[in-house]
C-alpha positions in Angstrom: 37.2 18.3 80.0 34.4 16.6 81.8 31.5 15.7 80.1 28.0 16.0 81.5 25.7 13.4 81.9 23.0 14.6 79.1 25.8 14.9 76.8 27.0 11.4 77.6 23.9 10.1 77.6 23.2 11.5 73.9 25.9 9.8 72.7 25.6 7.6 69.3 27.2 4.7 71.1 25.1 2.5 74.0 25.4 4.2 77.3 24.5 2.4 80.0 23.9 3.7 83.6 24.1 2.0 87.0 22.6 3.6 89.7 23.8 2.2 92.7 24.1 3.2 96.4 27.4 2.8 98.7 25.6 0.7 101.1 23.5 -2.5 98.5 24.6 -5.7 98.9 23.3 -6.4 95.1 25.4 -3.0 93.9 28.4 -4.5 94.9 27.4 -7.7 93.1 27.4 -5.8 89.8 30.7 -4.3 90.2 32.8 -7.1 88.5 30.3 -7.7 86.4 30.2 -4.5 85.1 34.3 -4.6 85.0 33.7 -7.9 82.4 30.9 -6.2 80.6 32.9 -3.5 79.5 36.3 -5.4 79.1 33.9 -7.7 76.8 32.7 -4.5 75.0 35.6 -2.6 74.9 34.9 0.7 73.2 31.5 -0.7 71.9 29.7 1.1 74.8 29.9 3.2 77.6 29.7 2.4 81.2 29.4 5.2 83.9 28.0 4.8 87.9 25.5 7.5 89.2 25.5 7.2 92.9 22.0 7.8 94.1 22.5 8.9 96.9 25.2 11.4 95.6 22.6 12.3 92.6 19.3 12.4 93.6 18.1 14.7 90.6 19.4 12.1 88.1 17.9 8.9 90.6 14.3 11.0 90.1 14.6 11.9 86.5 14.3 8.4 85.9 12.2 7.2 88.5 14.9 4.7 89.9 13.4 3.6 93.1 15.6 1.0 93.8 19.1 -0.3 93.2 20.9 -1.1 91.6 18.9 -0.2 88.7 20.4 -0.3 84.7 19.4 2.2 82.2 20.7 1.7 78.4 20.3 4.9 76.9 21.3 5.9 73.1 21.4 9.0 71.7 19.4 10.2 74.9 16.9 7.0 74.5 16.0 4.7 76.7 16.2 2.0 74.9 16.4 -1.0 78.1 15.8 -0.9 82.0 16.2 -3.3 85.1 16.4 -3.0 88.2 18.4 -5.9 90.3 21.4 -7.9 89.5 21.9 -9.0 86.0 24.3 -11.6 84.6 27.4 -10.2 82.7 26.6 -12.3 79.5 23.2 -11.2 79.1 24.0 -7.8 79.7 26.4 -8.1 77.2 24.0 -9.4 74.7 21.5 -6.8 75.3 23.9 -3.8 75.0 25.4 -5.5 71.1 22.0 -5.2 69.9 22.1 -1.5 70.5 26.0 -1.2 69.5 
């Protein structure tokens, strides 16, 4: 059964989005980190990738105008944003003090 994105995004656990693009540098860059974010969080939070360029509804809906940009949501809230490569430690951080 897939899930949709609002429903994912309205979870009661920390979701966070990347939207990325196939072809930036810095998206790539945020692939293992990502990887160690969530092996670091385990179940503690959802990760899931929204290409842009696959999804541009979703990019607009959230004014991502460039990429890769992170959205934390919970329970449908945005609760963090940034756009550009962030290190896996802080991102860590910032998603436990939503967990």
């Amino acid at each position: 059964m897939a899930t949709t994105f609002s429903e994912m995004i309205n979870s009661s656990k920390p979701v966070l989005v990347d939207f990325f693009a196939t072809w930036c540098g810095p998206c790539k860059t945020m692939e293992p980190i990502l990887k160690n974010v969530k092996s670091e969080l385990g179940d503690a939070a959802s990760i899931i990738k929204i290409d842009v360029d696959r999804n541009p509804a979703a990019a607009q809906a959230y004014q991502v105008q460039g990429v890769p940009t992170l959205i934390l949501f919970k329970e449908g809230k945005v609760l963090w944003r940034q756009s550009g490569v962030i290190p896996a430690k802080q991102l860590a951080a910032i998603i436990r003090q939503y967990a």
